[in-house]
ZAGU-501109 format. One line per field, with one value per residue (C-alpha): residue number from 1; residue in one letter; x, y, z. Coordinates in steps of 0.25 Angstrom, whole numbers, padded with zeros to 4 digits. Each point is the difference from the previous one (the first is absolute). Layout:
N
i (NUM|...) .
aa (a|...) .
x (X|...) .
y (Y|...) .
z (Z|...) .
***
This chain:
389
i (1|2|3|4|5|6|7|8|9|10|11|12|13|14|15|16|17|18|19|20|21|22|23|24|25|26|27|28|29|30|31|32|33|34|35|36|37|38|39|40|41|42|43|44|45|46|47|48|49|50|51|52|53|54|55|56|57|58|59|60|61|62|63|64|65|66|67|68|69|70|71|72|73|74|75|76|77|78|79|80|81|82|83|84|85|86|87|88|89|90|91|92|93|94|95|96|97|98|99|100|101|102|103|104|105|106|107|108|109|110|111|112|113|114|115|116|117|118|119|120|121|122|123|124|125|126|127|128|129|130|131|132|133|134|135|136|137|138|139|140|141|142|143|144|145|146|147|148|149|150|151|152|153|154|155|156|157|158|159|160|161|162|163|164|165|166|167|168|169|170|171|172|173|174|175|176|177|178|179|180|181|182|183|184|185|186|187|188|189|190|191|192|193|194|195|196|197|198|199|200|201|202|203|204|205|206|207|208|209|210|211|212|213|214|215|216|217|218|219|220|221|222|223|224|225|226|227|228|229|230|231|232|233|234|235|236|237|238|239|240|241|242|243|244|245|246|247|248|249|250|251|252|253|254|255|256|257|258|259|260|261|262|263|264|265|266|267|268|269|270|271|272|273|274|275|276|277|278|279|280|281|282|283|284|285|286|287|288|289|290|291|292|293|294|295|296|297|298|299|300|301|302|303|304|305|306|307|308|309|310|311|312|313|314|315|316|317|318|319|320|321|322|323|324|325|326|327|328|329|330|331|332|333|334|335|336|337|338|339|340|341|342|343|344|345|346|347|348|349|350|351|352|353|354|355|356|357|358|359|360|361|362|363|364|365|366|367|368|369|370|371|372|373|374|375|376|377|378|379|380|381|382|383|384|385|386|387|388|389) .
aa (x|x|x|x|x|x|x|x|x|x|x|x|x|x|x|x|x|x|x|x|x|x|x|x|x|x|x|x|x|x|x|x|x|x|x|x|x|x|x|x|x|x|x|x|x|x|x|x|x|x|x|x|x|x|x|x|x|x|x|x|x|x|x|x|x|x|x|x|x|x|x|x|x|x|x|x|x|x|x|x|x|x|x|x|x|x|x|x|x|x|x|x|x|x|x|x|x|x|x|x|x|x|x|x|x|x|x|x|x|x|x|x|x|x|x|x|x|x|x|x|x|x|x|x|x|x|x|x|x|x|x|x|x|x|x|x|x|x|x|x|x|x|x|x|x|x|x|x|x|x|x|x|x|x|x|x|x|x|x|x|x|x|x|x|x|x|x|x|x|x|x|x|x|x|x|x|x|x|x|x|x|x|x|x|x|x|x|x|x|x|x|x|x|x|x|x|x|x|x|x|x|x|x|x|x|x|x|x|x|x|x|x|x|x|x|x|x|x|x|x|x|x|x|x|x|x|x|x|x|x|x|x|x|x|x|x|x|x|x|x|x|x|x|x|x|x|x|x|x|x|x|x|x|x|x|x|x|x|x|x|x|x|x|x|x|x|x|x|x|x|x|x|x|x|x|x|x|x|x|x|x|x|x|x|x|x|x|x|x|x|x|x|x|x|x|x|x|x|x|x|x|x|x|x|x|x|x|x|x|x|x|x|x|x|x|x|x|x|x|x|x|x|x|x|x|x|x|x|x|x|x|x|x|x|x|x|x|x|x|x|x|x|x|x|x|x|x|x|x|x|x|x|x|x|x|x|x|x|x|x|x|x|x|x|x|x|x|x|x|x|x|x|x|x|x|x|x|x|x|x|x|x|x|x|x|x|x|x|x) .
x (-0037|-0005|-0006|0000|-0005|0010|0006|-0006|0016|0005|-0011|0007|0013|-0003|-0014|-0003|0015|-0005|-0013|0004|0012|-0011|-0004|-0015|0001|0012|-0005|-0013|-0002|0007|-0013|-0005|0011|0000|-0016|0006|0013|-0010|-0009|0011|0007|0013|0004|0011|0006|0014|0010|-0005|-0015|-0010|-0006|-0010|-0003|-0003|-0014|-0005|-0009|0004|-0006|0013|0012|0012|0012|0011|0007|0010|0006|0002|-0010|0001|-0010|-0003|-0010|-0010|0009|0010|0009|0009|-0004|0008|0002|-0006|0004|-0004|-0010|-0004|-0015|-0006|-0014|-0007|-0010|-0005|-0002|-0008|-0008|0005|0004|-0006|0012|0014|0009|0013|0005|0010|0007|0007|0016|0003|-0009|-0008|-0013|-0010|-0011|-0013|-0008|-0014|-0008|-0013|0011|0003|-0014|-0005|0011|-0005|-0014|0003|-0006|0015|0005|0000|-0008|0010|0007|-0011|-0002|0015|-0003|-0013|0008|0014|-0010|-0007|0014|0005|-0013|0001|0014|-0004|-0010|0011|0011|0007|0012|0005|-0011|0004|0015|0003|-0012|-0005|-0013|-0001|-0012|-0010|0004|0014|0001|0015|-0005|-0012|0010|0010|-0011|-0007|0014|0006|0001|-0004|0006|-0008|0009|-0003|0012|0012|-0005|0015|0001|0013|0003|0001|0012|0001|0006|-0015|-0007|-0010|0010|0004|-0010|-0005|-0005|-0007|0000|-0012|-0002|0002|0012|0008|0016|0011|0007|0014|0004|0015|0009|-0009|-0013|-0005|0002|-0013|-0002|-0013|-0007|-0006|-0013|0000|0011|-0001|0009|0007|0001|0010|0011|-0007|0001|0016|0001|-0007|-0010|-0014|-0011|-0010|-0013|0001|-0014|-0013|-0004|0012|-0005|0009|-0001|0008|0002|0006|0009|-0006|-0013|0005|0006|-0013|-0007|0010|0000|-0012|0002|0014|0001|0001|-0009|0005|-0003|0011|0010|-0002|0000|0013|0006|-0005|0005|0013|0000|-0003|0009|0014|-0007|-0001|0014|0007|-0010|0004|0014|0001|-0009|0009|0013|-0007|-0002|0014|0005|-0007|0004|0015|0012|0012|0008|-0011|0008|0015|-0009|-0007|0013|0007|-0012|0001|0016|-0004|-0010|0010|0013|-0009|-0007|0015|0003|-0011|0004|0013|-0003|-0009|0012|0009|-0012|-0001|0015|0003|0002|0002|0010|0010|-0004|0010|-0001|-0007|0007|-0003|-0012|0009|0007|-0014|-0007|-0003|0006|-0010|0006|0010|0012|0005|0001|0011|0012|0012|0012|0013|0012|0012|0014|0009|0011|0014|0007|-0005|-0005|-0012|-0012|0006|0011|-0007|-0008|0011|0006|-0012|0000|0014|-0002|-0012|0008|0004|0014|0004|0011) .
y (-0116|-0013|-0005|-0014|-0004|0001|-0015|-0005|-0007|0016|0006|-0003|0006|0011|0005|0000|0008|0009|0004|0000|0009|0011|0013|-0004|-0014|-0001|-0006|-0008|-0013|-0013|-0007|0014|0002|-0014|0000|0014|-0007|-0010|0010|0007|-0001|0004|0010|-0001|0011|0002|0011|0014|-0003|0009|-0007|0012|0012|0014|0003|-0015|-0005|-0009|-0007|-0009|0001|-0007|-0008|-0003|-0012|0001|0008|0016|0011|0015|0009|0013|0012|0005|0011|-0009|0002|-0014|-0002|-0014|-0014|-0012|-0014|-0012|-0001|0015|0005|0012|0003|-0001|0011|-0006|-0016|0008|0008|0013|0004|-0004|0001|-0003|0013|-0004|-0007|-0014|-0006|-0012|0001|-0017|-0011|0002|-0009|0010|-0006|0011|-0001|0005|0007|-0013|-0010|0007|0002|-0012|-0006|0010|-0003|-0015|-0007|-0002|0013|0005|0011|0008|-0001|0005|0011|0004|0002|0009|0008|0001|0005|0008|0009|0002|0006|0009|0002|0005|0010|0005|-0001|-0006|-0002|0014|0010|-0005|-0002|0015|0006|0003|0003|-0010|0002|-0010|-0001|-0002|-0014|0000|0000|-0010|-0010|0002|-0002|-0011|-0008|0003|-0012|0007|-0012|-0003|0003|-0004|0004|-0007|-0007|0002|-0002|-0003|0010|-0005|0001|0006|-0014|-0004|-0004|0009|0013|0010|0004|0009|0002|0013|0004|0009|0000|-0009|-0004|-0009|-0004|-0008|-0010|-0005|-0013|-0005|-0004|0002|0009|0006|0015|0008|0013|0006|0002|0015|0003|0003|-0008|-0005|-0015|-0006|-0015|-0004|0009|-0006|-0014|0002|0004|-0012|0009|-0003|0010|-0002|0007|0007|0005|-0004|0012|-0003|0003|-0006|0000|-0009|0002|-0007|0009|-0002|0002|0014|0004|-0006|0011|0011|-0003|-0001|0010|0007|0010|-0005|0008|0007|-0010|-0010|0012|0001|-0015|0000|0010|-0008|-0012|0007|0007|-0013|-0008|0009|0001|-0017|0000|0006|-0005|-0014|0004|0003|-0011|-0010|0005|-0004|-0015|-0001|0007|-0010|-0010|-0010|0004|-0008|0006|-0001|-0011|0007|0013|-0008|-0007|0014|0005|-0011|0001|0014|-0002|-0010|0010|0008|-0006|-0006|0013|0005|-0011|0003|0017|-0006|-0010|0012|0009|-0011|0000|0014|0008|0013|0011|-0007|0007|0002|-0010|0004|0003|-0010|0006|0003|0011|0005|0000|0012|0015|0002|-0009|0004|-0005|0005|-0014|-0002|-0005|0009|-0006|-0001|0003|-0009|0006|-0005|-0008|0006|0012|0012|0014|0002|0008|0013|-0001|0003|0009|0009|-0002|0006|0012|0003|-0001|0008|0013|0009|0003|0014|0003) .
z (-0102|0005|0013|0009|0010|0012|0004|0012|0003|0001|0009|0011|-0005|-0008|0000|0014|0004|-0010|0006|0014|-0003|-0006|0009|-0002|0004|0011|0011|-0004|0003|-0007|-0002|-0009|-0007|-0004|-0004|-0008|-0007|-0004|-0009|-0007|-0014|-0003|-0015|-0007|-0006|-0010|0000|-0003|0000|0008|0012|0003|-0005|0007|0000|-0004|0008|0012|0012|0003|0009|-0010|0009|-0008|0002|-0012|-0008|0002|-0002|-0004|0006|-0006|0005|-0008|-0005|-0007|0012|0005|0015|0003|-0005|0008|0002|0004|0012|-0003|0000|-0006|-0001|0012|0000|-0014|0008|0011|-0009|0004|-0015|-0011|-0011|0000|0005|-0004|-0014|0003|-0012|0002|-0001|0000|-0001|0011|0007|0006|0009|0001|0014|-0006|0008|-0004|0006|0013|0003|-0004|0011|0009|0000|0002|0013|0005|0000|0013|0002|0006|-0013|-0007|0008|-0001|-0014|0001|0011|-0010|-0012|0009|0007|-0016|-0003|0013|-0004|-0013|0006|0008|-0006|0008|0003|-0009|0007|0015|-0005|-0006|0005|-0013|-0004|-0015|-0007|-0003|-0016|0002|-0006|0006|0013|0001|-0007|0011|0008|-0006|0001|0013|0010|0016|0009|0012|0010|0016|0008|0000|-0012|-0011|-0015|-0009|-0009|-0014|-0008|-0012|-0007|0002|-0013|0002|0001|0012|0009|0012|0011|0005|0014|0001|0017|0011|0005|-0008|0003|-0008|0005|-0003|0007|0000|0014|0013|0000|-0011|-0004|-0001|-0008|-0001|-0013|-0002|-0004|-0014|-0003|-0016|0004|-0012|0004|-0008|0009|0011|-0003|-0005|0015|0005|0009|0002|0002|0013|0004|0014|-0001|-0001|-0009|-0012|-0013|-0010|-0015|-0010|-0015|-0010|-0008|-0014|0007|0004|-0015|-0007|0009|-0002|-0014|-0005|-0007|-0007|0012|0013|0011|0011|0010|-0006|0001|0015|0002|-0006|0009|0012|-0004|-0003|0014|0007|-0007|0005|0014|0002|-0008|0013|0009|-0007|0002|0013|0004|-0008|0006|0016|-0006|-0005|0014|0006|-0010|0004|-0005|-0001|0010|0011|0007|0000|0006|0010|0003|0000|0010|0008|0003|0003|0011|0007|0001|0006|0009|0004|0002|0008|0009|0001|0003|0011|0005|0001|0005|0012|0002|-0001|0013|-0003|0004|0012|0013|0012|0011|0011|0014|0011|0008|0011|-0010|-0004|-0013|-0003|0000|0011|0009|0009|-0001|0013|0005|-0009|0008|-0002|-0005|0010|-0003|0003|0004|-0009|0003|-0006|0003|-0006|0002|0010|-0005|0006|-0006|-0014|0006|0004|-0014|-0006|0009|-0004|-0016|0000|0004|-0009|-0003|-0002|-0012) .
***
């Protein structure tokens, strides 16, 4: 193992991406990561050598910035391989632990740049730190110790009771980032390509919603409380998690954080059973929420026969409308059953005028020779006789 001093031509490039990627330093101030950078050293490391040991003593936080890392519990157990831009040991830099928890060997050349815990205070305590940095800090050290006598999140999560020797339990605790959360404040969930491994998000109370953006508004589906979120489906999804609330308590945990507690030693405790089987019921209830949530984007989404449906619509609202016009042309037009004409008003109108006034029609003689009317009325007296036989 050799060190050096980290060149001042790459603190721009590397050492400073690397610290303001880590959970403990996001956030701070370029000039205090820059004054930080400047006091570090960087190790190097070849294939298969131990980088730390469980139960060694520790104050630092190590970044990688080469090279992969496997982490195993104190029980032997693997609990994930980092990359580059990956942190582990946080509690150790804030002086929360005092040994290592968790054993890393080094898997490829790797660079590993430790964040003691001298270094960061000494940047803290500097006359340019801003005050409300500093006091950041005390309040971050402070809400893990709180945490641990708590035990928090598993006792508000499960409602369990831990006890105050369950080692499993205050390291879950000691490691378990709680966001500050104002309403409608939103984090990315982290995918689980990320060099520091899956991730989640627990849900303990408040009101906390996904959302999936894609053509036209976003589709909202609400969180429950409970829920144990594993980021990296979320992220696959594209969705985005937002606080409705002003009383959301949300926890995150790295994943290795969570098996180095489980595992600390070669039986699991009960707790991480229960976790499982939250995760496992969340899981299938935001895959059919994500489902059908997905299916509205794509509804709402272009499809390549919009324009020959539109067309196809339109054509449709014009022949009817031309024939609507037409029905009512006819309607107009259309008089109805034909009615007699009416008489003149001297003829009357009605059945109950009289038509007593009407003149009576003359008979003219007629102008040839032929039989006179009493000559046919003879003629039918006579044929009406009987005839006897």
């Amino acid at each position: 193992m050799s060190m050096e001093k980290t060149p001042s031509d790459l603190l721009d490039f590397v050492a400073l991406p690397a610290l303001s990627a880590t959970q403990l330093l996001a956030g701070c101030p370029e000039e205090f990561l820059q004054r930080l950078a400047g006091q570090l050293t960087e190790e190097t490391f070849q294939e298969y050598e131990e980088i730390v040991q469980c139960n060694s003593e520790g104050n630092s936080m190590l970044v990688v910035l080469e090279g992969l890392v496997e982490l195993r519990a104190r029980s032997g157990k693997q609990i994930g391989c980092v990359g580059p831009t990956a942190h582990f040991g946080e509690p150790e830099a804030l002086q929360l632990l005092p040994k290592r928890t968790i054993t890393a060997t080094a898997l490829s050349p790797c660079r590993i740049m430790p964040i003691s815990s001298e270094v960061l205070l000494d940047a803290l305590k500097d006359s340019s730190t801003p005050a409300a940095l500093r006091e950041g800090f005390q309040q971050l050290v402070a809400n893990r110790r709180k945490q641990v006598q708590e035990h928090l999140p598993l006792s508000s999560l499960m409602r369990l009771k831990c006890n105050e020797e369950d080692a499993g339990a205050n390291l879950l605790a000691l490691r378990a980032e709680r966001l500050p959360l104002e309403p409608n404040d939103g984090w990315l969930p982290t995918p689980d390509g990320d060099p520091n491994g899956p991730r989640f998000s627990l849900v303990l109370r408040g009101r906390v919603q996904l959302e999936l953006t894609g053509n036209g508004q976003p589709v909202e589906v609400h969180v429950r409380t409970g829920s144990v979120l594993a980021e990296g489906m979320l992220a696959q999804r594209g969705a985005t998690l937002r606080a409705l609330s002003a009383d959301c308590e949300v926890y995150r945990l790295w994943q290795y954080d969570l098996l180095q507690a489980a595992f600390i030693s070669n039986q699991a405790p009960d707790w991480f059973y229960q976790l499982r089987v939250l995760e496992q019921d969340t899981r299938r209830w935001l895959q059919c929420r994500l489902t059908n949530a997905r299916g509205l984007l794509q509804q709402r989404g272009r499809h390549p026969a919009d324009d020959l449906i539109r067309g196809w619509a339109k054509k449709k609202q014009e022949n009817l409308r031309r024939a609507q016009e037409r029905q009512e042309q006819f309607a107009e037009n259309y008089l109805g059953p034909k009615l007699p004409l009416l008489p003149p008003k001297k003829l009357g109108t009605t059945a109950f005028r009289s038509w007593g006034d009407l003149p009576k029609p003359t008979l003219k003689p007629s102008k040839g020779p032929g039989p006179s009317p009493s000559a046919f009325r003879a003629l039918r007296l006579v044929h009406s006789e009987p005839k006897l036989r």
